[in-house]
C-alpha positions as CSV (number, residue, x, y, z in Angstrom):
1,X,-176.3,23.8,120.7
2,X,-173.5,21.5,119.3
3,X,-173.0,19.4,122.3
4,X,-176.0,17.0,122.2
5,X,-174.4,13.7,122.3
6,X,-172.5,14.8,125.7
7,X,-175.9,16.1,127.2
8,X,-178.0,13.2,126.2
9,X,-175.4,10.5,127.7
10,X,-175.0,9.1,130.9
11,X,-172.2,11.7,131.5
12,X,-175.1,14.1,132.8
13,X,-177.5,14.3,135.2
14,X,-181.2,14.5,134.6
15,X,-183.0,16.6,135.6
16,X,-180.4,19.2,134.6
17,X,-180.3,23.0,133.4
18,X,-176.6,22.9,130.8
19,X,-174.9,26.1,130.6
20,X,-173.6,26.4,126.7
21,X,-170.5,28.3,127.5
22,X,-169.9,28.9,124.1
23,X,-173.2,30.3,123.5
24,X,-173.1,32.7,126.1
25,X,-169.4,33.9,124.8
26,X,-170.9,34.2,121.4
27,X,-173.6,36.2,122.6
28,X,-171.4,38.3,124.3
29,X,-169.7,39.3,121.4
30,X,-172.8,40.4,119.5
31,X,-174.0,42.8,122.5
32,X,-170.2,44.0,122.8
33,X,-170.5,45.0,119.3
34,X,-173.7,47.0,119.5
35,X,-171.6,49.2,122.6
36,X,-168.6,49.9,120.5
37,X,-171.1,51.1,117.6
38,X,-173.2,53.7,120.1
39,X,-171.8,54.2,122.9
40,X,-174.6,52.3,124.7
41,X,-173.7,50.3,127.9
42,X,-175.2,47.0,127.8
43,X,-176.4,45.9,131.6
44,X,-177.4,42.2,132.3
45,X,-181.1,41.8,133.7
46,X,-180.2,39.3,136.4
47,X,-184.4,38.8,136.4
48,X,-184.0,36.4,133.5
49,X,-180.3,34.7,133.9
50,X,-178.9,34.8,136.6
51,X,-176.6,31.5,136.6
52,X,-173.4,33.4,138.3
53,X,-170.5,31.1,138.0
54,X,-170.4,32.3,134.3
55,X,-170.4,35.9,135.2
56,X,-166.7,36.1,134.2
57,X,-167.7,35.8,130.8
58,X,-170.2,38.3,130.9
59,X,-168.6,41.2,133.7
60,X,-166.5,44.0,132.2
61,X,-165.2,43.9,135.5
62,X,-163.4,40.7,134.9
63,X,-162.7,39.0,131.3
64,X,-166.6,39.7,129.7
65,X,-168.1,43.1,127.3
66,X,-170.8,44.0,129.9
67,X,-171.3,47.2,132.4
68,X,-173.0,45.7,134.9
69,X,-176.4,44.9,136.2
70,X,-180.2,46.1,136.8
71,X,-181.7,44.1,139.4
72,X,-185.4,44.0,140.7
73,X,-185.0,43.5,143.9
74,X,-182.1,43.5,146.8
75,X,-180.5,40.1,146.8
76,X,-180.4,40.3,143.2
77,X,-178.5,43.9,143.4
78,X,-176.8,42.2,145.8
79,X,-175.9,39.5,143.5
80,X,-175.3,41.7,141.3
81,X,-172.7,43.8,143.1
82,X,-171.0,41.2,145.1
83,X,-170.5,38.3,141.7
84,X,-170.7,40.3,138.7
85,X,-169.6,43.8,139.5
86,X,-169.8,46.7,137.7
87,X,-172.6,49.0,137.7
88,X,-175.6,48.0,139.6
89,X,-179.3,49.7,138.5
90,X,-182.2,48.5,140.6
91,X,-186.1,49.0,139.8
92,X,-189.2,47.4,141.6
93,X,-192.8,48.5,141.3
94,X,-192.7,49.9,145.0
95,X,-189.6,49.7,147.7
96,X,-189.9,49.3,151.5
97,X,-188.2,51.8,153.7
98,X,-185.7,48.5,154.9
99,X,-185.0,48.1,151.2
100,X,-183.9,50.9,150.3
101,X,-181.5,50.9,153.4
102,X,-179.9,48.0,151.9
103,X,-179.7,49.5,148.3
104,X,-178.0,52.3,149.1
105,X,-174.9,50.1,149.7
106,X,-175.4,47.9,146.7
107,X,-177.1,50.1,143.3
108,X,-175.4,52.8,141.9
109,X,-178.8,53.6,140.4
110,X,-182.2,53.3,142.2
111,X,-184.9,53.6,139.7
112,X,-188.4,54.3,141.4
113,X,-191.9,53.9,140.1
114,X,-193.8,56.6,141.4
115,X,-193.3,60.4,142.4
116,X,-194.4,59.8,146.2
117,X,-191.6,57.0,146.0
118,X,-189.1,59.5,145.1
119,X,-189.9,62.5,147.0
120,X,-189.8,60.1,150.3
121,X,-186.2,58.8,149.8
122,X,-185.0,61.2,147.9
123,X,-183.1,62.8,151.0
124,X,-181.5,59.7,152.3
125,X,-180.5,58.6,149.1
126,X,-178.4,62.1,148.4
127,X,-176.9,61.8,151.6
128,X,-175.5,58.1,150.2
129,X,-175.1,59.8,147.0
130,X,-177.1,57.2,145.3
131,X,-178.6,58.5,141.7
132,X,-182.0,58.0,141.4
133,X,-184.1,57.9,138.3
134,X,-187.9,57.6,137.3
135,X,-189.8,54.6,135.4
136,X,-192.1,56.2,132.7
137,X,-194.9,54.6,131.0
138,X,-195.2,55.5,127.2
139,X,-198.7,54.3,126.9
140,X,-197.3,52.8,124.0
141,X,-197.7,49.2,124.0
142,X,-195.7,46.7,121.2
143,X,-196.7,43.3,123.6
144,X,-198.7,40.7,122.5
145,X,-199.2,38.8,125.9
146,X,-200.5,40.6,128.4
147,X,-198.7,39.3,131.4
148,X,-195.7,40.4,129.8
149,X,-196.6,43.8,128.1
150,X,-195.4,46.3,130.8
151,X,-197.4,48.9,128.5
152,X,-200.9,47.0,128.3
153,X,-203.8,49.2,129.6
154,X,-203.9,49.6,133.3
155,X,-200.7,48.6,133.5
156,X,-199.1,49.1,137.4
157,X,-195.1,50.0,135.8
158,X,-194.4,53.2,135.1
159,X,-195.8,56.7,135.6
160,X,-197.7,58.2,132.8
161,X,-197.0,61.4,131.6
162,X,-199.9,63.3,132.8
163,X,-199.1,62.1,136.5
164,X,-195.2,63.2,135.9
165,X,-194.8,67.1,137.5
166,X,-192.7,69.3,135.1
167,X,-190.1,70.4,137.1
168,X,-189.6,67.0,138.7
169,X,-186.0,66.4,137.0
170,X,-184.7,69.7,139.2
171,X,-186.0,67.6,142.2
172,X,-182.9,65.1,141.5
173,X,-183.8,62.7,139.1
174,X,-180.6,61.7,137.1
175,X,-183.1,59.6,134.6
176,X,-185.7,58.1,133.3
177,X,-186.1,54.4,132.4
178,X,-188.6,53.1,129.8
179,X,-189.2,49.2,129.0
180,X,-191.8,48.5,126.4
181,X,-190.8,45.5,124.9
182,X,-190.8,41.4,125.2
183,X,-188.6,39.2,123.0
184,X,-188.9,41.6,120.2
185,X,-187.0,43.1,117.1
186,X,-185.6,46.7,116.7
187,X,-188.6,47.6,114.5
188,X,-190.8,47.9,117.7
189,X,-187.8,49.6,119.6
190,X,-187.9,52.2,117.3
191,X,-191.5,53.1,117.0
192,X,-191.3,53.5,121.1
193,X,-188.5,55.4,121.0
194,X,-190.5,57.8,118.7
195,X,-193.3,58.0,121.1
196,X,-190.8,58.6,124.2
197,X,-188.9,62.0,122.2
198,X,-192.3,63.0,120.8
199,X,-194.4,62.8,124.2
200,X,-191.1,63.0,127.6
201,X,-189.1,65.7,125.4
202,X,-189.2,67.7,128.3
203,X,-187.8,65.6,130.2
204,X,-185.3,63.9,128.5
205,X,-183.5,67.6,127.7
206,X,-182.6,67.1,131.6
207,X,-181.6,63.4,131.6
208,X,-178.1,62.3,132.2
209,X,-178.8,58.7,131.4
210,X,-181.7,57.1,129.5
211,X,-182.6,53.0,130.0
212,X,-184.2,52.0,127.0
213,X,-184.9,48.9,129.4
214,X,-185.0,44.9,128.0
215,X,-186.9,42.9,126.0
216,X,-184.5,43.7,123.0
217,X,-183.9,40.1,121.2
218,X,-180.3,41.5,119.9
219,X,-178.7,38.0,119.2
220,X,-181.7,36.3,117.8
221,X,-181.0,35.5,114.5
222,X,-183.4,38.0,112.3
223,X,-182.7,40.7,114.8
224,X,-182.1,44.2,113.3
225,X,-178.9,45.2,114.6
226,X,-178.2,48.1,112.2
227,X,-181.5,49.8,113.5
228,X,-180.9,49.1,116.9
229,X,-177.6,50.5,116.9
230,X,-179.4,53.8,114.2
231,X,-182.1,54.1,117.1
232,X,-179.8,54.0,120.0
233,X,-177.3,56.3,117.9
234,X,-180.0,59.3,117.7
235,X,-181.2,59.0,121.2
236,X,-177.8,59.6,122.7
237,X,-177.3,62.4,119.9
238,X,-180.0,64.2,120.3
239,X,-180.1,64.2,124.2
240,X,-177.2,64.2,125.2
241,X,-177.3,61.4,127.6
242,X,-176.0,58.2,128.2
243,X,-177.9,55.5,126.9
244,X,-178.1,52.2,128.7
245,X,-179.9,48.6,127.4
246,X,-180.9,46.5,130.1
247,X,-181.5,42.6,127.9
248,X,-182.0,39.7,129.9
249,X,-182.8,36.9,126.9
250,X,-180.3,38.1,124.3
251,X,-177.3,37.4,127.0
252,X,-178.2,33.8,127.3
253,X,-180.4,32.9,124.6
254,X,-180.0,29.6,122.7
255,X,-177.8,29.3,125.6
256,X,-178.5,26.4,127.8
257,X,-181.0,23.2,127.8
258,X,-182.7,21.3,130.1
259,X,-182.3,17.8,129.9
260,X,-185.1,15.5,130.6
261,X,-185.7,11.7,130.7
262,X,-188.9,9.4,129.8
263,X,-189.8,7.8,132.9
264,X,-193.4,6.6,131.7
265,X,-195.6,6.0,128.8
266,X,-199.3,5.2,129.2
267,X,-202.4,6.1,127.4
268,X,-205.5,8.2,127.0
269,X,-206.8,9.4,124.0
270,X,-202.9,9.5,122.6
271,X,-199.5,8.2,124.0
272,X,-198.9,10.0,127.3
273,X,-195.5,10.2,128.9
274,X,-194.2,11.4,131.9
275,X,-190.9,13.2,132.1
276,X,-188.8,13.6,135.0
277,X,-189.1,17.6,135.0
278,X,-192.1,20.0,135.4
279,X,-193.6,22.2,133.4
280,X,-195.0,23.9,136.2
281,X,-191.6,23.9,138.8
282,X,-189.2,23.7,135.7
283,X,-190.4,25.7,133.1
284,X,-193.4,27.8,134.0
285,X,-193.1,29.9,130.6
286,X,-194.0,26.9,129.0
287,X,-197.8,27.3,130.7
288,X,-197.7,31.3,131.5
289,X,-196.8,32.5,127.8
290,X,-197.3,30.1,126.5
291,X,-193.9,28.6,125.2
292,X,-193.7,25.8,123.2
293,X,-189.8,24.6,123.5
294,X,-188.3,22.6,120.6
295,X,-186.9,19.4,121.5
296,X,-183.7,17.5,120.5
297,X,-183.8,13.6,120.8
298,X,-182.0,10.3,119.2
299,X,-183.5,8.3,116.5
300,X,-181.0,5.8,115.6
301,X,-177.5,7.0,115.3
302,X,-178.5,10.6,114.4
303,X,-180.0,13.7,116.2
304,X,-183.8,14.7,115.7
305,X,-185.6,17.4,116.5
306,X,-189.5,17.3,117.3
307,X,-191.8,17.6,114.3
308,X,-194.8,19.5,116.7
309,X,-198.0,17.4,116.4
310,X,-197.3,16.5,113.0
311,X,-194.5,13.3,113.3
312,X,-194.7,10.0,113.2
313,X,-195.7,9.4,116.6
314,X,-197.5,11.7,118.5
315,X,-198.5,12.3,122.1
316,X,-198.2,14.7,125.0
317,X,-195.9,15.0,127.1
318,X,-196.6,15.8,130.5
319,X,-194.8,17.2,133.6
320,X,-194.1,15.6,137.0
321,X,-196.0,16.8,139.5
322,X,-199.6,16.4,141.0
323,X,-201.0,19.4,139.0
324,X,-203.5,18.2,136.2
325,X,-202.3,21.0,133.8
326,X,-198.7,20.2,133.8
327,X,-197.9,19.3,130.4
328,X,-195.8,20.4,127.9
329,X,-197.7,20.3,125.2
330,X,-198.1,17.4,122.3
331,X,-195.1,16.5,120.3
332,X,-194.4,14.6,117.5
333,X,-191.2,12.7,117.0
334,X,-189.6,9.9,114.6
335,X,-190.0,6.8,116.4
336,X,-191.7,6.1,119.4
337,X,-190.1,7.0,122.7
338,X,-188.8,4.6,125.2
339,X,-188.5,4.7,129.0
340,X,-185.0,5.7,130.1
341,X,-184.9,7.8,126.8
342,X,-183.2,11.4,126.8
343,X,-184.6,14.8,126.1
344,X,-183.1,18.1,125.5
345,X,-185.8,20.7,125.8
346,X,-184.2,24.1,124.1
347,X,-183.7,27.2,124.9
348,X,-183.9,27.2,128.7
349,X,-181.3,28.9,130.3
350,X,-183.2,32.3,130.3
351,X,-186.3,32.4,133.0
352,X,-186.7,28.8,133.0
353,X,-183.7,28.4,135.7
354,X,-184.5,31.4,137.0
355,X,-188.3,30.5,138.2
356,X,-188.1,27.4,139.4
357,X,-190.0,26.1,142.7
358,X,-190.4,23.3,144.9
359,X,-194.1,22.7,144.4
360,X,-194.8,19.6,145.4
361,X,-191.2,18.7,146.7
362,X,-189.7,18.3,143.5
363,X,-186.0,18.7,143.4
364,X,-184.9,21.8,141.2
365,X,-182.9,20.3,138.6
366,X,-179.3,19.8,138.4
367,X,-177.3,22.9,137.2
368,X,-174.0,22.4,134.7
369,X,-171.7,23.7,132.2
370,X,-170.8,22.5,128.6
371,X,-167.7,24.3,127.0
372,X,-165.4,23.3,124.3
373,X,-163.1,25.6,125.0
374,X,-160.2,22.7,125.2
375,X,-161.2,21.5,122.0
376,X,-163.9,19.0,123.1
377,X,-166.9,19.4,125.1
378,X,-166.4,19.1,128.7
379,X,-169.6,19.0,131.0
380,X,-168.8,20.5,134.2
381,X,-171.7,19.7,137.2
382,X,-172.1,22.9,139.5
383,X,-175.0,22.3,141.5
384,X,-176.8,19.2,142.8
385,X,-180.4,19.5,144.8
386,X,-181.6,18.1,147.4
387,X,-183.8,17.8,150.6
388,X,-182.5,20.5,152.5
389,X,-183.2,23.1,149.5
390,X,-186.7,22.5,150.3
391,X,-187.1,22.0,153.5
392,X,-185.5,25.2,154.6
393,X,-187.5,27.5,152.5
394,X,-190.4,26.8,154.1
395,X,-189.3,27.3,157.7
């Protein structure tokens, strides 16, 4: 980001989750230019960002690049429908009969993750004339974490192909949805796609649309563009069909920080200190994953950037509630760090914001904006916190 000196002032709440507007514009671009190259239509999994006062940027339907949505449950089709507009496509690993009564009226596309699924809505949703579409599993698994590898073995997403009937497209399905991938280059894209033609060509033939599904890291720096857009290219070619890309991460990544502030030092067998954010409310990638963020701080009169365990000083920072593993990890920085002192943890405007919880009755962190669009950055605060938040969730 190039607004640090805003975010670690006294200008800004901590704890708070900052918006880069900029980021997310320049993002936007990127993905705009992948669906003026193929045809492809770009959809925004709400799953990881959701933050919808910046849909305008994003929406097609207002001043952004983007079709629409895929959402993985109702309120976020809802969401979806009602702040973003656009196309709505919804998936879940199984729906309830109340659910899909409320789809109906908010998904264009209802993607389902069995046959029995299918074959018992498939009459109400052509009387609504709701498409439908099918979830397959390639078998083909490019995922290095497990929690995260929808194609790890025994995997619950998806329908195999020796469980899918052959003349299930003439039932009604529209399309099939694949989603192999997590934070990963075009390379891996393509050797799925290759399994998908080789092993669903049967299918596909019959397909009107084809989700390639997220996971894609298209605005990450060393991403592979020209073969994503080759890949996506020959799929729509060769079937036919319309191709959608579902990314969550590359629409807001790099796109927002959390700021934090030292509110203890004491020791153990290093420096430990105690932040005013958690790794397990705030941040749970950081222990699920596990993700190690990078860290921006002041020494001096200049910006730093954690040095790992290897700095100067070391220690470990640790999270604010009663949970023993709630730490961050060990860090090493210039100079040792002072209570009151600021912290921008990077990258965490994608899942981070969206998987908060109250554990413990810690407030959620603040939620802002930083733009520069009037030619200096301008921190707007959009949400504040409080009691209520969690008392009312739990009755």
């Amino acid at each position: 980001m190039a607004h640090e000196e805003l975010l670690l002032s006294a200008d800004v709440p901590s704890p708070c989750f900052v918006v880069d507007v900029d980021k997310l514009r320049a993002n936007a671009a990127i993905l705009n230019s992948v669906q003026a190259r193929t045809g492809a239509k770009v959809l925004l999994a709400l799953k990881s960002y959701a933050c919808w006062k910046t849909f305008s940027l994003l929406s097609r339907a207002k001043e952004g690049p983007l079709w629409g949505t895929c959402a993985s449950s109702v309120d976020e089709a809802r969401l979806g429908r009602e702040e973003f507009g656009g196309e709505v496509h919804a998936f879940a690993a199984a729906w309830t009969k109340a659910e899909v009564k409320e789809l109906v009226s908010l998904a264009d596309t209802i993607v389902f993750n069995s046959v029995a699924q299918w074959r018992t809505y498939r009459d109400f949703l052509a009387k609504k004339g709701v498409e439908a579409g099918l979830r397959i599993n390639p078998e083909h698994s490019e995922g290095t974490v497990p929690m995260y590898d929808p194609c790890s073995p025994g995997s619950r997403l998806g329908i195999r192909l020796r469980h899918l009937p052959a003349g299930i497209m003439e039932e009604g399905i529209s399309g099939l949805h694949f989603h192999t991938l997590c934070e990963q280059n075009a390379d891996a894209f393509a050797r799925t796609a290759e399994v998908v033609e080789r092993n669903f060509a049967p299918f596909l033939e019959k397909c009107s649309w084809i989700n390639v599904g997220g996971g894609h890291h298209i605005t990450r720096a060393d991403y592979d563009i020209d073969l994503l857009c080759s890949t996506l290219t020959r799929l729509h070619e060769r079937w036919g069909a319309q191709i959608y890309v579902e990314p969550g991460e590359a629409v807001a990544l790099n796109a927002g920080v959390l700021v934090a502030t030292v509110l203890d030092i004491t020791e153990a067998d290093m420096p430990l200190v105690q932040l005013d954010i958690s790794a397990a409310c705030h941040t749970p990638d950081v222990l699920e994953m596990p993700y190690r963020p990078r860290i921006i701080y002041e020494h001096g009169d200049r910006l730093c950037e954690s040095m790992d365990e290897n700095g100067f000083w070391r220690c470990r920072l640790g999270g604010k509630s009663c949970l023993a593993g709630d730490v961050f990890g060990e860090y090493g920085f210039a100079a040792p760090l002072k209570v009151g002192q600021r912290l921008l943890l990077q990258d965490m405007a994608i899942y981070s914001m969206v998987k908060t919880t109250t554990f413990n009755g810690l407030r959620l962190p603040s939620i802002g904006l930083v733009d520069s669009a009037s030619g200096r950055d301008v921190f707007s605060l959009l949400h504040v916190f409080g009691y209520e938040d969690f008392r009312d969730r739990l009755a």
